[in-house]
KOLVEX-395878 format. One record per residue (C-alpha): residue number from 0; residue in three letters; x, y negated, z negated. Coordinates in pm, whole numbers, plus 50000, padded with zeros to 5 digits. Layout:
nr	rest	x	y	z
NUM	ala	X	Y	Z
...
This chain:
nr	rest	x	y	z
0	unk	96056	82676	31868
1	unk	96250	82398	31771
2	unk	96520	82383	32084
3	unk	96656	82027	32202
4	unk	96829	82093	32537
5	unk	97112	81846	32523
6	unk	97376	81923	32752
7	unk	97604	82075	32733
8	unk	97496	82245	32374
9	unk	97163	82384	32260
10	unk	97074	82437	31877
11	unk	96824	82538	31642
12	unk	96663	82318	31400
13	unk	96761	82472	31047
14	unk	96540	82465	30758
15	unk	96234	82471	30978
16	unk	96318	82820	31201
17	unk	96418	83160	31088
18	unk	96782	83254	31183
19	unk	96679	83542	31294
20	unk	96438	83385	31531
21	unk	96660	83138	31614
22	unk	96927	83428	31721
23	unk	96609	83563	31892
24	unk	96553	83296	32106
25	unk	96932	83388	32225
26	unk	96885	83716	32268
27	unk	96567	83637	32533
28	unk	96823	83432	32711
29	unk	97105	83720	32801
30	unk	97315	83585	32511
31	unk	97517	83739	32297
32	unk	97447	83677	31957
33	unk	97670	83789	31672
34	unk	97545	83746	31280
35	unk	97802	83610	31001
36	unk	97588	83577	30700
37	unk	97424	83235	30719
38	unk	97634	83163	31041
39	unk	97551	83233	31424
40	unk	97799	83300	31669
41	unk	97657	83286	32054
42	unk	97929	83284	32343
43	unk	98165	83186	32128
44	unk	98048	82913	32013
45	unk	97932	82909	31614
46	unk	97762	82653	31390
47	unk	97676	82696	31005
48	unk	97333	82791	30876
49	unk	97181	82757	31225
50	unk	97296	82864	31566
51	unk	97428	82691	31903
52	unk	97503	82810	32180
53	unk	97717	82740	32556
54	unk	97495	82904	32866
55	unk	97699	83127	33065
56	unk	97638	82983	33338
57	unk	97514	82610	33264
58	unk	97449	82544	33625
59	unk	97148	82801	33544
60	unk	97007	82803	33226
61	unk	96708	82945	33243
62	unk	96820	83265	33485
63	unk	96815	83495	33178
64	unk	96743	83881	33250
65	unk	96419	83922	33101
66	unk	96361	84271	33278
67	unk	96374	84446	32927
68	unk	95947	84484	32847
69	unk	96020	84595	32479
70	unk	96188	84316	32239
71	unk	96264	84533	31985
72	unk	96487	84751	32212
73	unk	96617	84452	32348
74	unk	96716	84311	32012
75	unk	96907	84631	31927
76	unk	97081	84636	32250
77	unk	97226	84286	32248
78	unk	97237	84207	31886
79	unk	97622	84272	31740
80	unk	97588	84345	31367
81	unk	97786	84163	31137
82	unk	98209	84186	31189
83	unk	98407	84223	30896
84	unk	98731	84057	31031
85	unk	98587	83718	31133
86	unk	98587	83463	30902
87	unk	98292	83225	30875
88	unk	98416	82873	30846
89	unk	98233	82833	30469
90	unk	98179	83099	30222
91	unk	97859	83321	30344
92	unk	97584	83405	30152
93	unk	97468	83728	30198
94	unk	97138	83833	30357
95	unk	97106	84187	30480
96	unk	96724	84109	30630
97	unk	96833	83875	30868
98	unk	96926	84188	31111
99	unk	96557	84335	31016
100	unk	96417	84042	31103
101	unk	96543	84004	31434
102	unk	96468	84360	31483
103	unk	96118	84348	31396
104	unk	96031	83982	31571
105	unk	95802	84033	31848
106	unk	95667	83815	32104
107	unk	95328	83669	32104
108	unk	95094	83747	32413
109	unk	94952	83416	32592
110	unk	94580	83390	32426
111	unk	94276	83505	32682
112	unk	94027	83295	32797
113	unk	93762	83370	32596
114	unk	93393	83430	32785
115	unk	93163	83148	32853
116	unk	92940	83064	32538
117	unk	92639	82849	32606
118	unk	92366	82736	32332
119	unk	92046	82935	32293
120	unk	91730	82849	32422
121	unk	91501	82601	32246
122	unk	91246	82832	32247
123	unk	91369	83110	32022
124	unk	91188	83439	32163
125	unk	91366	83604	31890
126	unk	91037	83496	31640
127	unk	90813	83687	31859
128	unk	90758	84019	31637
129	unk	90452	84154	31461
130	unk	90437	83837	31268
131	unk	90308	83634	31578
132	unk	90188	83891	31785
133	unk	89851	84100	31730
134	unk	89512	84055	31550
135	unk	89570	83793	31259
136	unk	89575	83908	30948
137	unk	89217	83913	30792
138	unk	89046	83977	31083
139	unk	88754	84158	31028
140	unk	88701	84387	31276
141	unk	88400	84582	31474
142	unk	88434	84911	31568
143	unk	88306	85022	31902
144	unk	88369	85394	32040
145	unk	88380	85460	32375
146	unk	88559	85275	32742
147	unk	88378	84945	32770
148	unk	88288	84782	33104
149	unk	88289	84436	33140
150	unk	88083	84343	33455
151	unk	87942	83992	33297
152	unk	88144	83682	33414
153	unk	88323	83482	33108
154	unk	88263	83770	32855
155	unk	88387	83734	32521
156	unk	88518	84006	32361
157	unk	88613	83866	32013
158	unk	88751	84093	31686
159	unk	88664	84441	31812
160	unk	88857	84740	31729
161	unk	88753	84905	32105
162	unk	88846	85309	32062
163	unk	88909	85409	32423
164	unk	88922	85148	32685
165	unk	88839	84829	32884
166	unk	88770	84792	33198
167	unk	88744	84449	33322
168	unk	88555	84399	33655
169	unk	88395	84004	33629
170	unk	88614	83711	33618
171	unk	88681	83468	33341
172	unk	88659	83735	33071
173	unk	88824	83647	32762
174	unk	88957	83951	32460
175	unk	89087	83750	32173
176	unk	89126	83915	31794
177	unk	89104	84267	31950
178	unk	89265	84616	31917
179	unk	89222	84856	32169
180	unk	89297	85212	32042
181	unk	89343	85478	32321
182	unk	89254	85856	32211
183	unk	89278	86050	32541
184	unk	89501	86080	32831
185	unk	89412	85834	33103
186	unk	89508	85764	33472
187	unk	89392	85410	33422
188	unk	89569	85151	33159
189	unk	89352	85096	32809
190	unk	89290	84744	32972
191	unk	89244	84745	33307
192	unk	89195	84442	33544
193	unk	88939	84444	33814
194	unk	88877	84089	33859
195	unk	89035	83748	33825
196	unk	89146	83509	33572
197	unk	89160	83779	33229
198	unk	89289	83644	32933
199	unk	89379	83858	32679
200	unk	89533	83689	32309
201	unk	89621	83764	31973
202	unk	89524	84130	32087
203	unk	89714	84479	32012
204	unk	89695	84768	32291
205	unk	89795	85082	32157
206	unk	89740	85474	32229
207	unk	89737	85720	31943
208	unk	89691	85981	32164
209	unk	90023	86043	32294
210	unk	90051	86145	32657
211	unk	90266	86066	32951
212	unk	89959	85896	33179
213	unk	89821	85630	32905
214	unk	89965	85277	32993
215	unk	89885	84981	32842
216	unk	89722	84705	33098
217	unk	89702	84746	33457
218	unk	89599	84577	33811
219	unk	89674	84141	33835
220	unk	89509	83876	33766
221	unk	89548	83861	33388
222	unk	89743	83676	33083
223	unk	89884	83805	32774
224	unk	89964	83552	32476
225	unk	90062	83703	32131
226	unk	89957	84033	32247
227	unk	90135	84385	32103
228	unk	90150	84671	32318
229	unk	90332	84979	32217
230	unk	90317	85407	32279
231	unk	90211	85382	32587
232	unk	90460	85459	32875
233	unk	90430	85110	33040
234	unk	90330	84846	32837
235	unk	90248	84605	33182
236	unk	90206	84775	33526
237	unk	90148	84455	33767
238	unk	90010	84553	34140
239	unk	89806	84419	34391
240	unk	89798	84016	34406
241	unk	89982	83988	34092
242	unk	89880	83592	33944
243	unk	90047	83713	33604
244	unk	90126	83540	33316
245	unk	90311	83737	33002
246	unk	90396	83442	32712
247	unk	90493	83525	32338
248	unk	90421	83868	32316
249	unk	90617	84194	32194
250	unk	90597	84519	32421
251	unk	90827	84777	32223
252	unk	90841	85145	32114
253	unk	90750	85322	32489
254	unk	90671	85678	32513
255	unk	90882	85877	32709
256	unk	90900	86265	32787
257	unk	91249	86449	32921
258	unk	91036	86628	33113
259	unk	90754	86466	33249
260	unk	90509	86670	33432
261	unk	90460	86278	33658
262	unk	90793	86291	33754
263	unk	90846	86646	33874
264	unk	90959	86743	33536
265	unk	91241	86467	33555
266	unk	91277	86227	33243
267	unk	90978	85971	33249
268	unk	91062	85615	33437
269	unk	90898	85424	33120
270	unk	90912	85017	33117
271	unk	90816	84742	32862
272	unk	90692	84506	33241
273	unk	90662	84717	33622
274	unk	90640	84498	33906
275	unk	90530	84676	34223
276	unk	90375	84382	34427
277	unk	90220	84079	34354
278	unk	90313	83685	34343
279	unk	90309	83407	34075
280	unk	90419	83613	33784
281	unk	90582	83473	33488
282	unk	90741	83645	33236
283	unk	90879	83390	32896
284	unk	90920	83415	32545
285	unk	90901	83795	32477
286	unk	91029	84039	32298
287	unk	91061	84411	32493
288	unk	91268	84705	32358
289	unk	91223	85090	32375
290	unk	91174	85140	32730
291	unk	91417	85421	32887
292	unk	91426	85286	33217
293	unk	91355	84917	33224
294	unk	91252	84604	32996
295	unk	91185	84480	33311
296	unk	91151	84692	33650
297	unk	91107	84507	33987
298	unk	91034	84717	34309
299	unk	90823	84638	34624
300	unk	90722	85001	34585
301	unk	90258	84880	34659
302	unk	90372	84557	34867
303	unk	90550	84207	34862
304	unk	90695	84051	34555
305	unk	90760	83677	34480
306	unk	90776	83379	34266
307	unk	90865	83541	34018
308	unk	91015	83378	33662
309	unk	91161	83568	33397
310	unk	91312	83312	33097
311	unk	91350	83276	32741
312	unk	91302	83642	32657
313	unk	91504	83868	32410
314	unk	91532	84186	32599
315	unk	91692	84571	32558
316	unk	91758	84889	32613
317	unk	91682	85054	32971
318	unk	91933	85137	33139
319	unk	91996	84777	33235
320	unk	91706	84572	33075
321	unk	91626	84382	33414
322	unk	91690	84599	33731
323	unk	91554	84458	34044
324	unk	91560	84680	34340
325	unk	91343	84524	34617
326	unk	91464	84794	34891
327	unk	91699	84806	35144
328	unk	91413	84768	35420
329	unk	91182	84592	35209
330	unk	91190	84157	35261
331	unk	91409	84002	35035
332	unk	91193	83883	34666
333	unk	91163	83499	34716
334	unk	91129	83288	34477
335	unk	91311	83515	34184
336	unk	91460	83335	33870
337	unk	91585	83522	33581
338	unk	91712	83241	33319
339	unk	91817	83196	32960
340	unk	91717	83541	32889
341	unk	91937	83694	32553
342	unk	91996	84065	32581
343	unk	92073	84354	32267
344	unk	92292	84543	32367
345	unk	92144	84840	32350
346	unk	92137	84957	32712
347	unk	92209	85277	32799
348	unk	92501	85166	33078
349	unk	92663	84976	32839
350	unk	92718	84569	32953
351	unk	92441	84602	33176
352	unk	92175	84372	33108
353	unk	92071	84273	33471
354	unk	92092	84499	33774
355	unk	92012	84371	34125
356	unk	92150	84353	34474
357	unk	92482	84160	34508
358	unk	92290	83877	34723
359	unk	92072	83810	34438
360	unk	92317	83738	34162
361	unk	92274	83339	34232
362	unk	91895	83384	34110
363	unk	92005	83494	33743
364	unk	92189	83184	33556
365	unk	92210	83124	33180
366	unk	92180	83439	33040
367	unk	92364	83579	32757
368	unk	92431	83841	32499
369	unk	92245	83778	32171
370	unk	92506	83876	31946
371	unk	92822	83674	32088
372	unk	92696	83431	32309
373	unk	92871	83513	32598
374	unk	92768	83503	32910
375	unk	92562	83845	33076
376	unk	92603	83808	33431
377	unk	92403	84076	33674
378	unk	92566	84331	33815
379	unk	92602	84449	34112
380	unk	92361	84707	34214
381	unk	92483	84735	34611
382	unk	92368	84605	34959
């Protein structure tokens, strides 16, 4: 507002200001402000077609009572409506909204600061779908029937449709261009890995049989690039030495059971990525939804877990999409970084996107929501 404070006077620049927020501006200030027309008087002191004024006490200006928390009561209170036996000193013009205006002028909060926004990865994971994920298109594909076991070192499997299972158990075996179709329950994963140094791309692992023990690949060991997993319960159960890599692929649409006859009839503890034990694991550029629990579940549940990297992936739903609970008695997870992750938010506790013990929230740094751009910060999940 356009106040100069030249003593001993103060006055409103006409023309550019209201009157009535000029009168306003009063009012804040424990003045009394009385409305002739187009003129202003405050403590006694009147100017035409704008308003001046004499503090009360000019030692202290700026000593108004303020204690009032609604203006619009305060406006009525102090406000003297127009007096018929003063006389401005020109001719007034009437205006009967001055009054309303005054009445109805509010005062405008001080602006929040608004959350953190940072600039997306370079690597967008938010391509990865069933457009770069799976068997190409026009693939032609062999059908085999049955659980296949892999005992030859450097197999490679290339553009099968495998319906039942693979266990791998030699190292160096390669499944590229495949689809692996479960049909009945199993205790195992569809892929499981036995050996050392699996690589499994441009794949699909599925289960058409729906049941609450099928996951998709188990044991360590093993790589995924541009692979789809889906109905399965977990798409990526990591144990035992772990040596994991998990680039570019999409793990969505997990099955899950209210009652799950695995979980004492409790609702099933499905995730897109489980980490029970295991070192050197790196999880970037993915896409995970649909799991109940987790996109990303980190325990120490079989063993030790570290150096572990989780970046660049678009994650959601779970409760909180990454939840890392190493245990209270368990060693602290070395090596942990969870970066430049975006998040849906589609978890179930809503603003949670990372979950993990309050000593851990320096390992978690540039992530953020996908839709704003704000910052997701982890929460604090206790000791």
């Amino acid at each position: 507002m356009g106040v100069s404070r030249g003593p001993p006077i103060f006055a409103c620049e006409t023309g550019k200001i209201l009157l009535a927020r000029c009168c306003w501006s009063y009012v804040r200030q424990g003045l009394t402000v009385r409305i002739l027309g187009t003129t202003v008087v405050v403590s006694s002191i009147f100017a035409i077609a704008g308003c001046t004024h004499t503090p009360s006490n000019p030692e202290s200006p700026d000593t108004a009572d303020l204690s009032s928390s609604d203006p619009h009561a305060r406006a009525d209170r102090d406000v003297e409506r127009p007096d018929p036996t003063v006389s401005p000193s020109t001719s007034p013009t009437p205006t009967a909204a001055v009054p309303t205006a005054i009445a109805s002028d509010t005062v405008t909060p001080s602006p929040t600061t608004p959350a953190p926004v940072i600039k997306p990865p370079q690597t967008n994971p938010t391509q990865t779908s069933s457009k770069t994920t799976g068997v190409p298109s026009g693939t032609k594909l062999t059908r085999y029937d049955g659980d296949l076991v892999i005992t030859e070192a450097g197999k490679i499997i290339d553009s099968l449709e495998v319906r039942g299972s693979i266990s791998v158990r030699a190292p160096d075996v390669v499944i590229k261009n495949t689809r692996v179709i479960g049909v009945k329950a199993l205790k195992t994963g569809l892929v499981s890995s036995r050996s050392t140094g699996l690589r499994i791309k441009d794949s699909e692992i599925y289960s058409t049989h729906r049941n609450p023990d099928s996951n998709g690949i188990m044991g360590s060991n093993f790589s995924l690039d541009g692979v789809e997993i889906r109905d399965v319960v977990d798409q990526v159960h990591i144990h035992g030495a772990g040596n994991v890599t998990i680039k570019d692929s999409w793990l969505h649409s997990n099955v899950h059971y209210a009652k799950d006859p695995n979980w004492n009839g409790k609702p099933s503890h499905d995730d897109n990525v489980q980490i029970v034990s295991g070192s050197n694991i790196k999880i970037s550029g993915n896409r995970m939804s649909g799991a109940k629990n987790a996109a990303v579940m980190i325990t120490q549940d079989d063993g030790k877990v570290a150096n572990v990297l989780i970046e660049k992936n678009r994650l959601g739903n779970g409760g909180c999409s990454i939840n890392i609970s190493p245990g209270k008695n368990n060693p602290a997870i070395s090596g942990l970084k969870v970066a430049k992750n975006s998040f849906d938010a589609t978890q179930s506790v809503r603003g949670c996107a990372i979950i993990g013990p309050r000593s851990y929230v320096g390992m978690a740094q540039g992530n953020y929501w996908l839709a704003t751009g704000a910052l997701a910060p982890m929460s604090d999940g206790g000791y």
